[in-house]
DOVODREN-946931 format. One record per residue (C-alpha): z, y, x. Coordinates in steps of 0.2 Angstrom, whole numbers, plus 2048, in hexadecimal, padded with zeros to 3 digits. Each point is the difference from the previous one (the first is absolute). Last residue first. Layout:
N
ZYX ...
END
This chain:
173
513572F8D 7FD8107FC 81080B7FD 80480880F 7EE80A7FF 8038047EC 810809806 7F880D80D 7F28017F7 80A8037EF 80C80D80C 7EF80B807 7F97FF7EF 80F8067F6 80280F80B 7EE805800 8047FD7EC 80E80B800 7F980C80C 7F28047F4 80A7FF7F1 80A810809 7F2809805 7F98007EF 8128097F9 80B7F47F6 8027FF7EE 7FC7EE801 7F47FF7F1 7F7811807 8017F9813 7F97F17FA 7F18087F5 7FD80C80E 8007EE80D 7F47FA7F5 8017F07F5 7FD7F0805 80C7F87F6 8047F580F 7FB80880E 8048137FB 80E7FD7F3 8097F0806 801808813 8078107F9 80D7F57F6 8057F480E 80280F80D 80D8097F4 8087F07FC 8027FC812 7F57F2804 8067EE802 7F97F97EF 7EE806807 8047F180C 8007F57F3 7F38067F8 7F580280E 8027EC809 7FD7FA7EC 7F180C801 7F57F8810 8027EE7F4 7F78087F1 7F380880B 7F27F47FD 8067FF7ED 7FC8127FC 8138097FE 8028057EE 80C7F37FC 80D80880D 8057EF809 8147FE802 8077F380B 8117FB7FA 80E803806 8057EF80F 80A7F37FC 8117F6806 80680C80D 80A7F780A 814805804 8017EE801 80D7FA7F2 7FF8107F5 7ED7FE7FF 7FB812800 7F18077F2 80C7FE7F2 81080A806 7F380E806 7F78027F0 80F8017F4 80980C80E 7F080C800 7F97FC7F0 8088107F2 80280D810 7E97FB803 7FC7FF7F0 80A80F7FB 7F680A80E 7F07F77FC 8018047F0 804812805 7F080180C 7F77FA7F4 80480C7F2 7FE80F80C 7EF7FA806 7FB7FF7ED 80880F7FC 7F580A80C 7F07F67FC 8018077EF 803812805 7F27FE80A 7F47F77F3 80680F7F7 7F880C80A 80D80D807 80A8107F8 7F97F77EE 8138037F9 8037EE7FC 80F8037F2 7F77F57F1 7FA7F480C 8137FC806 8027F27F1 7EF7F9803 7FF800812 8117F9801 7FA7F27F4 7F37FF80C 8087FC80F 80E7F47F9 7F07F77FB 7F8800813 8137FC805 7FE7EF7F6 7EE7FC805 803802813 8117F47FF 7F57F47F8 7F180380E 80C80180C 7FD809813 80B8107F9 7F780C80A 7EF7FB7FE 8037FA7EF 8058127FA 7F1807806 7F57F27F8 8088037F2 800813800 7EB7FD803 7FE7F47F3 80A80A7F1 7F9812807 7F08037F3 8087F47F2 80F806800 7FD8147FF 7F37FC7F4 80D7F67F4 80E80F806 7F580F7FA 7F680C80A 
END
């Protein structure tokens, strides 16, 4: 398969990944790029030891979770110093709210409350809970971009359940 077909058949669905993760259509765009050139740079070495949609979704996963990573060491201070009023102690504004644009309309306001509380999950639990209820993708097709036994997706996501209940339930007002 060439890199155009290979783009074009995965291009919504690595962007949509991404974008679950990274809760920023801009950010979403940039690291969807980044994606691809990897793609296209590694394509030449992909071995075809797994479907390439896998291989594709791995380095996806990987490249969020680093931006998130350097995102996260890069902000940390910047955000904190911005978010207190030094005078009070206060904090002057809330994140924003993030609304994954595929969410029907009625069920807009039900996905602020799991976004934010996805952002509270291990990685591990995040990523398995992106992939079967988000991608909708099988738990086999998790395990194989996890590179994690089926049991152990299963228990992720069990895991992630029981903790985004748990979170979801202190967070309505």
């Amino acid at each position: 398969m060439d890199f155009n077909s290979i783009y074009e058949t995965l291009k919504h669905r690595v962007y949509n990944t991404v974008l679950s993760y990274l809760q920023s259509p801009e950010e979403a765009e940039e690291v969807t790029q980044d994606i691809f050139l990897i793609v296209y740079e590694k394509l030449p070495e992909f071995k075809e030891e797994a479907l390439l949609s896998t291989w594709v979704y791995r380095i996806a996963i990987n490249k969020s979770l680093d931006y998130l990573r350097f995102k996260n060491r890069q902000k940390r201070f910047a955000f904190l110093s911005s978010i207190w009023n030094e005078e009070s102690g206060e904090i002057m504004h809330d994140k924003p709210e993030f609304v994954h644009p595929g969410i029907l309309l009625e069920r807009k306001e039900q996905s602020k409350f799991l976004f934010a509380a996805l952002n509270h999950l291990p990685e591990n639990q995040k990523t398995a809970f992106i992939l079967i209820f988000i991608e909708q993708l099988t738990y086999q097709e998790a395990s194989e971009i996890m590179a994690i036994s089926l049991k152990a997706v299963e228990s992720l996501v069990q895991r992630a359940k029981k903790t985004l209940r748990e979170k979801l339930q202190n967070m309505k007002p």
